[in-house]
C-alpha positions as CSV (number, residue, x, y, z in Angstrom):
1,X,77.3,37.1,-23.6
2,X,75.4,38.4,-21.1
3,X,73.0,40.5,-23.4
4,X,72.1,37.2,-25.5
5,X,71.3,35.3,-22.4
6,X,69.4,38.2,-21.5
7,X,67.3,38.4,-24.8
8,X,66.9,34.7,-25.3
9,X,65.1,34.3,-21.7
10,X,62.8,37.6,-22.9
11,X,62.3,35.6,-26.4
12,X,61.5,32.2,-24.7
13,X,59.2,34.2,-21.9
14,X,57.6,36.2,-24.7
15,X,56.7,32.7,-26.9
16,X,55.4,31.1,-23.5
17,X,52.9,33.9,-22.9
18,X,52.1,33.9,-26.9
19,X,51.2,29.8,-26.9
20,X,49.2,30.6,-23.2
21,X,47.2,33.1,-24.7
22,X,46.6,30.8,-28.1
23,X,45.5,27.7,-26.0
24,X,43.2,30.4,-24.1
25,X,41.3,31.4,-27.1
26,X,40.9,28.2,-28.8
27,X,39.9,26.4,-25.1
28,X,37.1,28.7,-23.8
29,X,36.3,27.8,-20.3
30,X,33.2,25.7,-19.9
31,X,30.2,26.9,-18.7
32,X,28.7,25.8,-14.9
33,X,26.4,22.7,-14.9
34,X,22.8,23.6,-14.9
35,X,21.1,23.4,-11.5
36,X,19.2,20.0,-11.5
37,X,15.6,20.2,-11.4
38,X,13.9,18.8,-8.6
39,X,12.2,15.5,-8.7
40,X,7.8,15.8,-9.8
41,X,5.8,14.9,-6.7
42,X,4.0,11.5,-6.8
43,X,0.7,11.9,-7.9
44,X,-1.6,11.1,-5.1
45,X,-3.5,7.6,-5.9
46,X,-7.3,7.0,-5.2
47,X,-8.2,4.6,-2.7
48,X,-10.1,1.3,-3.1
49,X,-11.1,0.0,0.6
50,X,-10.8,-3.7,1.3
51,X,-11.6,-3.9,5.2
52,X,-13.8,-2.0,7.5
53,X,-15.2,-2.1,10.9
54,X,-18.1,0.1,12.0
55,X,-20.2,0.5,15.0
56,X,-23.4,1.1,13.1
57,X,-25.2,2.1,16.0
58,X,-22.7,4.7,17.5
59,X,-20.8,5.9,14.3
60,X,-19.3,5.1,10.6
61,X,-16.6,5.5,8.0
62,X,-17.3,8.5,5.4
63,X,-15.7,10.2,2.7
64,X,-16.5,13.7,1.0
65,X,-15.0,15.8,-1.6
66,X,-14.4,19.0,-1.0
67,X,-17.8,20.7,0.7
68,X,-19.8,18.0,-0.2
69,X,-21.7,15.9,1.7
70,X,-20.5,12.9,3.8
71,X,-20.9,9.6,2.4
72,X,-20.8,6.3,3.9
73,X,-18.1,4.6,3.4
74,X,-18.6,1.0,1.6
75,X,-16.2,-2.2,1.3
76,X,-14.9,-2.2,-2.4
77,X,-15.8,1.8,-2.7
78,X,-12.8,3.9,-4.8
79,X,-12.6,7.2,-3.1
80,X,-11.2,10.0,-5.2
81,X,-7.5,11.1,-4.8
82,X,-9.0,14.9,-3.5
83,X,-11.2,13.2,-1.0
84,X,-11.3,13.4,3.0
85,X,-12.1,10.3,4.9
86,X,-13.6,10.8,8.6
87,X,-13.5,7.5,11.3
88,X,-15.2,9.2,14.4
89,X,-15.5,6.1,17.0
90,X,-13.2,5.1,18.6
91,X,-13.9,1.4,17.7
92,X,-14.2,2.1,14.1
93,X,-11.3,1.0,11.3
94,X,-10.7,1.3,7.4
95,X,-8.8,-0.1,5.6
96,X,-7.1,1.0,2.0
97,X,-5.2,0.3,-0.7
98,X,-3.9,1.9,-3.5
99,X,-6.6,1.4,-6.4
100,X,-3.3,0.3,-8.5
101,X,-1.9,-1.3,-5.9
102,X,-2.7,-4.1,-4.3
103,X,0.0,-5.2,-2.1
104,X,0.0,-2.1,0.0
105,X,-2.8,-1.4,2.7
106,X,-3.4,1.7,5.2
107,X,-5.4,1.7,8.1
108,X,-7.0,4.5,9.5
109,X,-8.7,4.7,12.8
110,X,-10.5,7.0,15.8
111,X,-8.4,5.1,18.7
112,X,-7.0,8.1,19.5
113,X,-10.6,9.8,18.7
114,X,-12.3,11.3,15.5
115,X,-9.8,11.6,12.7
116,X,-10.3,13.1,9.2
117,X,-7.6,12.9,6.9
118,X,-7.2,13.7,3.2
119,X,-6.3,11.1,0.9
120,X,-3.0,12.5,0.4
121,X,-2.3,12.8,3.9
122,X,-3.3,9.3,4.6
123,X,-0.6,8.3,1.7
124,X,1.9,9.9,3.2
125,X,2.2,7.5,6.2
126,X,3.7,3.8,5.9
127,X,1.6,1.3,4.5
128,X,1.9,-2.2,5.7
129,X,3.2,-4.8,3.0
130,X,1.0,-7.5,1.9
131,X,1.4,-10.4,-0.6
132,X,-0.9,-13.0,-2.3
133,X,-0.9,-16.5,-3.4
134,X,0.8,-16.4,-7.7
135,X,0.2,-19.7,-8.9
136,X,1.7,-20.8,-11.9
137,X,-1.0,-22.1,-14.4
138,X,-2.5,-24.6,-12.5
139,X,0.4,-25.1,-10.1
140,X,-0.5,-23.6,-6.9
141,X,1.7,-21.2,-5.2
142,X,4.0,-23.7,-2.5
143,X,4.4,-20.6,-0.2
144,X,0.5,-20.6,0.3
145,X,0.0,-24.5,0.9
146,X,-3.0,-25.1,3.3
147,X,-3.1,-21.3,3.8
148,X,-5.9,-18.9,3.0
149,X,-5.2,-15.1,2.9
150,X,-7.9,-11.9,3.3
151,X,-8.3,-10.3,0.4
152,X,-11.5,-7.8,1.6
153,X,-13.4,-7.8,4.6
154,X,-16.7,-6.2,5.9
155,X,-17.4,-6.1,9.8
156,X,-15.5,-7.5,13.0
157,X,-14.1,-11.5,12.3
158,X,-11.5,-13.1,14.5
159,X,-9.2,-15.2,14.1
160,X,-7.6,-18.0,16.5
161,X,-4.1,-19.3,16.2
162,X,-3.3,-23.1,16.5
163,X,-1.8,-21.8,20.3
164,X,-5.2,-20.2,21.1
165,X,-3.9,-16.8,20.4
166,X,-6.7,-14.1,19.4
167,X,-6.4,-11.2,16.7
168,X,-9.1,-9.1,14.6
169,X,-8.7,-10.0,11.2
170,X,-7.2,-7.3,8.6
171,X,-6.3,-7.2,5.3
172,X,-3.3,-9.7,4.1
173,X,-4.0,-11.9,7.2
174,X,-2.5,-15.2,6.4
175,X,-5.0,-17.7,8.2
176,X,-3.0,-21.2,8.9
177,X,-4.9,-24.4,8.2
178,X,-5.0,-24.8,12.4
179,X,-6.7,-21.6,12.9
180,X,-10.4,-20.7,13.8
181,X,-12.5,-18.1,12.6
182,X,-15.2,-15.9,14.1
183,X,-17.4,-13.9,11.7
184,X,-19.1,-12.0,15.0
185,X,-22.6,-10.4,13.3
186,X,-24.9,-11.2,10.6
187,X,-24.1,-10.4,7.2
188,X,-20.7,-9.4,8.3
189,X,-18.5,-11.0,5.2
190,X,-15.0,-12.2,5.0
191,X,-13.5,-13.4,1.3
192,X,-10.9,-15.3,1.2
193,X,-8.0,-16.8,-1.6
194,X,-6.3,-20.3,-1.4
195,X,-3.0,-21.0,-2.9
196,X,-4.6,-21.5,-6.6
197,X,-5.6,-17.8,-6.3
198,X,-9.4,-18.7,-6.0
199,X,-11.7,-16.9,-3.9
200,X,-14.5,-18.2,-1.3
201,X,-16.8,-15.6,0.6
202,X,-18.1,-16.4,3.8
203,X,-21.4,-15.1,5.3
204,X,-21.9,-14.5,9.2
205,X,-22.5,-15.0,11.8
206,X,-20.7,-18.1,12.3
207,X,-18.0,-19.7,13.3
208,X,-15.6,-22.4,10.9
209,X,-12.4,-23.7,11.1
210,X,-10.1,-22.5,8.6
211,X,-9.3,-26.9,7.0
212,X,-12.7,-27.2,6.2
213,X,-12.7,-24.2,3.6
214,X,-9.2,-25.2,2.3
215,X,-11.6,-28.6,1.8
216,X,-13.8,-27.0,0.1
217,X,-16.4,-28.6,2.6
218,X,-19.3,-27.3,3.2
219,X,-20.5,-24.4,5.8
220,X,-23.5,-22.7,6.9
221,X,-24.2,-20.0,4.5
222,X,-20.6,-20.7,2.4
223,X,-20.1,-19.4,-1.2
224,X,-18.3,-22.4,-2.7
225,X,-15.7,-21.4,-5.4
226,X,-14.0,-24.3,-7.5
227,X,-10.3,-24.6,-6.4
């Protein structure tokens, strides 16, 4: 009794390993994931400038490619995506945005002294968020009402807050219907959108208070566009 036992467990053993082995050859093991490939680098965009304050007298805003030679730097310029841009006064700013990109600006500036920075440097730091007036049709955009926002700039203009607050404008600036501008030198320019999405450019020096453009009233030296 014992000896059938015995050979039964052996048999039983035997057909356990036999169906292992059988499963093993018809359920090869699967190979290892591929490693993922790493993610392309952005491209690096060119640059369109929208704002810029100079000292003419004591310094400027230029731009080179490779060993080239410096160029002056102008409002509404596209500078290559292999470019360097140098600001070397301290008072001196630029401002940027992506040329397929509207709604992000970078500034650079010589605050700190003469910087040169490559376009793809000056990408990498964090842009500051801007938005404009989207009207529908002819329905202007109700988020803008009796607003007027910078869309490009050239030269130093300030602007004045309803509570008498100062601030240099830059690009995105919301100006409230309240507010004040100062367009400080002569042919210094400063263009502006309404809530329709229409532009007016304004020609300095002068000073204006930011109703009468959303009135479409008239100013000294004041580019009319129909709103």
């Amino acid at each position: 009794m014992r000896k059938i036992l015995f050979w039964a467990l052996a048999v039983a053993l035997l057909g356990g390993a036999s169906a292992a082995s059988a499963a093993d050859k018809k359920s090869p093991a699967k190979p290892a994931p591929a490693a993922s490939k790493p993610a392309p680098e952005a491209k690096t965009p060119s640059l369109k400038c929208v704002g810029l304050y100079s000292e003419t007298d004591a310094g400027y805003v230029s731009y080179r490619v490779g060993t080239g030679a410096w160029t002056v730097v102008k409002v509404g310029d596209t500078i290559s995506s292999d470019a360097e841009v140098k600001v070397n006064v301290d008072r001196d700013w630029v401002e940027f945005t992506p040329a397929d990109n509207p709604g992000l600006v970078y500034e650079l500036n010589a605050e700190n002294g003469e910087v040169t920075k490559s376009v793809a440097d000056i990408v990498k730091g964090t842009p500051k968020q801007v938005k404009f007036p989207t009207p529908s049709g002819q329905t202007p955009d109700a988020a803008f009402k009796d607003k007027l926002v910078v869309v490009q700039y050239w030269g130093r203009q300030v602007y004045t807050d309803a509570n008498g607050d100062d601030k240099d404008i830059k690009y995105g600036d919301v100006l409230e219907m309240k507010g004040k501008v100062a367009i400080i030198a002569i042919n210094n320019t400063l263009t502006l959108m309404n809530a329709s999405g229409k532009v007016t450019t304004v020609i300095g020096p002068l000073r204006f208070d930011v109703e009468k453009v959303l009135k479409n009233e008239q100013l000294y030296k004041f580019l009319n566009t129909g709103r």
